[in-house]
Backbone as CSV, one residue per row, in Angstrom:
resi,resn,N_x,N_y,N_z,CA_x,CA_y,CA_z,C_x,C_y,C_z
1,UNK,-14.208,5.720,11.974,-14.587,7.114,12.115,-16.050,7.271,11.711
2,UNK,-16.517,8.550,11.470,-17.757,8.879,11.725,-18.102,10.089,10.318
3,UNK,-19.658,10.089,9.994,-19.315,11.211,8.877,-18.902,12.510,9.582
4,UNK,-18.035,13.207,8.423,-17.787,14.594,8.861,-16.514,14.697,9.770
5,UNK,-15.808,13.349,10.309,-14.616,13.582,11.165,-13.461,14.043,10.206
6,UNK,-13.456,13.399,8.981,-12.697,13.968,7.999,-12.503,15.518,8.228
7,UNK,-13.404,16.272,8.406,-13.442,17.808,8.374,-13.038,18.186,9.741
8,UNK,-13.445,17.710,10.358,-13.187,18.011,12.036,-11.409,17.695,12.680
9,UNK,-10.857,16.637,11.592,-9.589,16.430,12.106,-8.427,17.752,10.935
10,UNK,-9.062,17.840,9.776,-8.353,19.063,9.092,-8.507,20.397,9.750
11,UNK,-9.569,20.639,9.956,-9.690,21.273,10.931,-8.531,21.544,12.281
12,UNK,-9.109,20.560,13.175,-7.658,20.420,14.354,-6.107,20.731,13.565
13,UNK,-6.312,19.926,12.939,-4.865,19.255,12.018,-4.336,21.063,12.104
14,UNK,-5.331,22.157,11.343,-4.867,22.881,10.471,-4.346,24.285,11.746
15,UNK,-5.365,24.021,12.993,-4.793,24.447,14.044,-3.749,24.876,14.590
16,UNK,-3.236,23.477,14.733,-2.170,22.523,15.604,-1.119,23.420,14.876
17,UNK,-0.823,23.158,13.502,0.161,23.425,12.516,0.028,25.036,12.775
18,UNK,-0.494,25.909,13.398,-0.490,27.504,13.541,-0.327,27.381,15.266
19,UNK,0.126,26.572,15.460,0.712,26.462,17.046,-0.009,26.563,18.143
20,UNK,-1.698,26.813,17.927,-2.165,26.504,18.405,-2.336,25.523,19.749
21,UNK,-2.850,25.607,20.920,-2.869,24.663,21.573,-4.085,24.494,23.379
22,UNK,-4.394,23.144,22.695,-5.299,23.144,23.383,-6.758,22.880,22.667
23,UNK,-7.830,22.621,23.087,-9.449,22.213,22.567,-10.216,23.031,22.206
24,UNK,-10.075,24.027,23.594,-10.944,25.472,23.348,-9.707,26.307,22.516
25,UNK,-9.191,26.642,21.907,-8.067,27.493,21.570,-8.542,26.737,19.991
26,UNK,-8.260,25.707,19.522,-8.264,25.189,18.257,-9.863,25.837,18.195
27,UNK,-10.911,25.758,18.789,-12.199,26.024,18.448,-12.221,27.559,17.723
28,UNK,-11.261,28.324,18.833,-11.437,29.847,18.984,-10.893,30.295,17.540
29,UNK,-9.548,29.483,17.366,-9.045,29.676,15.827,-9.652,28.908,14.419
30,UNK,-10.761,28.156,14.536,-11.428,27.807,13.503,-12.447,28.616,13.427
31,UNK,-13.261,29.500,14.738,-14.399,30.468,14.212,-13.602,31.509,13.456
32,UNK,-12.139,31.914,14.363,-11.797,33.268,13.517,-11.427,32.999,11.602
33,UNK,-11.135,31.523,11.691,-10.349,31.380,10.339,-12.056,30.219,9.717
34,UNK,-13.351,30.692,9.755,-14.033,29.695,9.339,-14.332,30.248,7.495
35,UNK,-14.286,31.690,7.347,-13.970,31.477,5.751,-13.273,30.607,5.144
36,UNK,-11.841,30.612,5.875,-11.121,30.205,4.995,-10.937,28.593,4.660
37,UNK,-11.194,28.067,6.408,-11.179,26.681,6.047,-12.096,26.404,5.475
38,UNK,-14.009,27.257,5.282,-15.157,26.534,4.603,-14.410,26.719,2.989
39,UNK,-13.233,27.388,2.722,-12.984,27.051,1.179,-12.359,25.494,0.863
40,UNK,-12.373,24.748,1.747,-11.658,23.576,1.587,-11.846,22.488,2.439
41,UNK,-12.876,23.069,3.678,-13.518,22.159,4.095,-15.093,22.120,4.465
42,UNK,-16.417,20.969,4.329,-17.420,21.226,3.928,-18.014,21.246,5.667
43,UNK,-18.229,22.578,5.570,-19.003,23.272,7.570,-20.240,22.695,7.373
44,UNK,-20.965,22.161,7.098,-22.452,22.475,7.062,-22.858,22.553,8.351
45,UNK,-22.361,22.074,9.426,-22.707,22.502,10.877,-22.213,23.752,11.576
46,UNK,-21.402,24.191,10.550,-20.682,25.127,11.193,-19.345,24.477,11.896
47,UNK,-17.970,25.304,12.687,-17.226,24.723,13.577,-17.808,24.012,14.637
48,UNK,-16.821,22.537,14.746,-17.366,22.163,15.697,-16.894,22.124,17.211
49,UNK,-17.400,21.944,18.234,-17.252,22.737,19.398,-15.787,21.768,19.847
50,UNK,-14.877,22.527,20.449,-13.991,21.923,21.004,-14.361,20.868,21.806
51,UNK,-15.605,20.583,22.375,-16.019,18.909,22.929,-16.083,17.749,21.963
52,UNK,-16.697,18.203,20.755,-17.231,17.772,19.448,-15.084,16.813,18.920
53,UNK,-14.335,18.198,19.035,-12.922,18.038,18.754,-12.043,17.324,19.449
54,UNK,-12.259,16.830,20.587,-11.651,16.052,21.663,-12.136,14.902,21.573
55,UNK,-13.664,14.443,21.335,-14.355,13.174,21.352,-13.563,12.928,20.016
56,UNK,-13.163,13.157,18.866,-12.719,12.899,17.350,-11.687,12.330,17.652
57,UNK,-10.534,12.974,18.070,-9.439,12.814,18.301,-8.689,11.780,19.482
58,UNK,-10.000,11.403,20.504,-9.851,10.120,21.111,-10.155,8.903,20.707
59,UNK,-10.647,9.132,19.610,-10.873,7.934,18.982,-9.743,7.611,17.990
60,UNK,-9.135,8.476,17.926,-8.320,7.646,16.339,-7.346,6.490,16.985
61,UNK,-7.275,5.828,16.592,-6.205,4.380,16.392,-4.875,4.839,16.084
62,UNK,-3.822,5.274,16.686,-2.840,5.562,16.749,-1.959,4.930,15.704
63,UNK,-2.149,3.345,15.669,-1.743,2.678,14.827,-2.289,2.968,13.075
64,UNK,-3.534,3.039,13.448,-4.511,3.152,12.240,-3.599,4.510,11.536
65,UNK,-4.314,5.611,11.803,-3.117,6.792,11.972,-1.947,6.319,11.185
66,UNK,-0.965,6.122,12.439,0.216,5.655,11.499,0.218,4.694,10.138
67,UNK,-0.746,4.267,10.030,-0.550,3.194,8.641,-0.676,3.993,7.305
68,UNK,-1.819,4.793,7.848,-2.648,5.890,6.928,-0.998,6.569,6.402
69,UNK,-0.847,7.626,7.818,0.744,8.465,7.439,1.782,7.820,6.184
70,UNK,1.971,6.437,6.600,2.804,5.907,6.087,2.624,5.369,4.255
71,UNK,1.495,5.275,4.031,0.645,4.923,3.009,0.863,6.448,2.110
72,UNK,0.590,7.503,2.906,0.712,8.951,2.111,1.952,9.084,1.696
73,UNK,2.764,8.797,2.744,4.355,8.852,2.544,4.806,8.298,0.799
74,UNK,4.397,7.399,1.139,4.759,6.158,-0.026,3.696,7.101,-1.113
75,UNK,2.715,7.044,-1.055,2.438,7.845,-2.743,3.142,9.525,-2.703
76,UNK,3.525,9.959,-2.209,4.564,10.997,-2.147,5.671,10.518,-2.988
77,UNK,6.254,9.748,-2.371,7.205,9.446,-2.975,7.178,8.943,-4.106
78,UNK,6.300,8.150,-4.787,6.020,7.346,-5.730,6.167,9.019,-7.355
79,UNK,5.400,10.128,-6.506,4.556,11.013,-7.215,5.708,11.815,-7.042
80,UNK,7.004,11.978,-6.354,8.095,12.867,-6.484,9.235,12.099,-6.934
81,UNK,8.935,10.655,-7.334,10.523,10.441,-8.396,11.629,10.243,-7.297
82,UNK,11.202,9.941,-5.830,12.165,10.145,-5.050,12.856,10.895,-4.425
83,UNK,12.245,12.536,-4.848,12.736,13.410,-4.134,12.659,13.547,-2.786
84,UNK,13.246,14.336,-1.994,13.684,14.407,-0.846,12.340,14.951,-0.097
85,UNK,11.498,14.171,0.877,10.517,14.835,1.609,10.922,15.297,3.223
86,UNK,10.669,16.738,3.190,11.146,17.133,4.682,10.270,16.778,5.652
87,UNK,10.360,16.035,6.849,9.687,16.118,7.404,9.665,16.855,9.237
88,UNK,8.141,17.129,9.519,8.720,17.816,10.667,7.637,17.864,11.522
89,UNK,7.852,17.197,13.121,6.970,16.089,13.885,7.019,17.431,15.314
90,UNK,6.201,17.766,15.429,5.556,18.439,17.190,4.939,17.786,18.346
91,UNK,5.406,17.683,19.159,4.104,17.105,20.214,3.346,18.395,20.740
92,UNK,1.928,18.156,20.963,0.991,19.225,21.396,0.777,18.748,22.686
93,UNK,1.100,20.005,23.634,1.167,19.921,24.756,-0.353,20.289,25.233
94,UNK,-0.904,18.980,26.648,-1.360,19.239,27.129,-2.896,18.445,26.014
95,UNK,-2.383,17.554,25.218,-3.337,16.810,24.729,-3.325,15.585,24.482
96,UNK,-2.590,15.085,26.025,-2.682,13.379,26.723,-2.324,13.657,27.548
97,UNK,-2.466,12.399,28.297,-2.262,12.383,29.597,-1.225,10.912,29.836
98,UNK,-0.194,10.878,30.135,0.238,9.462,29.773,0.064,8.586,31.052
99,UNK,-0.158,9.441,32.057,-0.766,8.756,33.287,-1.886,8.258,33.532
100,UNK,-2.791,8.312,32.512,-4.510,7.807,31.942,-4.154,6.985,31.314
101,UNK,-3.248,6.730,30.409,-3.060,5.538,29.347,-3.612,6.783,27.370
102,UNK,-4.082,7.933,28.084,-4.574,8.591,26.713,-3.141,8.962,25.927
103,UNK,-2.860,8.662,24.959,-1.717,8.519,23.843,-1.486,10.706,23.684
104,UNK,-0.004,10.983,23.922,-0.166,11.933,23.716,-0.076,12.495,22.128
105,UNK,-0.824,14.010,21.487,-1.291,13.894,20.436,0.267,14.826,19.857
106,UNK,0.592,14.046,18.878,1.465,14.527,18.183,1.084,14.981,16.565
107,UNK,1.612,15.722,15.815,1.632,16.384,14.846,2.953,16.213,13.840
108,UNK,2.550,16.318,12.601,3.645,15.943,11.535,3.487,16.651,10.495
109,UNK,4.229,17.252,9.684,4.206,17.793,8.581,4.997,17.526,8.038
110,UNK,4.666,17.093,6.173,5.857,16.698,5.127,5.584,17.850,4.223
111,UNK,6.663,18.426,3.469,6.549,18.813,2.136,8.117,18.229,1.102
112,UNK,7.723,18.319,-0.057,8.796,18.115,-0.600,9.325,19.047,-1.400
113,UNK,10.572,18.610,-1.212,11.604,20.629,-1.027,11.846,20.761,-2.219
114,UNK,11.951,20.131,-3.194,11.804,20.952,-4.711,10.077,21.171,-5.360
115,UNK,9.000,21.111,-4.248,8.019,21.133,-5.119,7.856,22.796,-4.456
């Protein structure tokens, strides 16, 4: 990755998870919500343009990705004693193409239900 993709995929990430969908649509909902994400994520460019958000997100390593996921998983668990983590997986429509070979982009969310 690249500097600043960190911010650019929380960003998407934080989108996606408000049902968002689509490149220009995630853009449209990070100008309206850019207070809130600059409390937790560092803009210095400001949002970046839904082209900016598509080039990010074709790059990630699917695998890579998953190792990362799986790595969080495990200190979750380590840090909840074993409690029970819910988890809960979306596909976002209309962000692959599986007839290109582009991986379609899916979404995941864990929390753990006594925290």
């Amino acid at each position: 990755m690249f500097p600043g993709s960190t911010t650019l995929v929380s960003n998407a990430t934080s989108a996606i998870i408000c049902r968002i969908d689509g490149w220009e649509e995630i853009e449209e909902w990070a100008v309206l919500h850019e207070r809130w994400l600059s409390s937790f994520l560092e803009l210095a460019n400001g949002i970046p343009s839904h082209d900016t958000l598509r080039r990010v997100f074709q790059r990630i390593n699917p695998k890579t990705l998953q190792a990362c996921f799986l790595n969080w998983i495990n200190v979750l668990r380590v840090h909840t004693s074993g409690e029970i983590i819910a988890i809960d997986g979306k596909t976002v429509r209309g962000a692959g193409l599986t007839e290109s070979g582009t991986p379609i982009l899916h979404s995941v969310s864990a929390w753990a239900s006594e925290a």
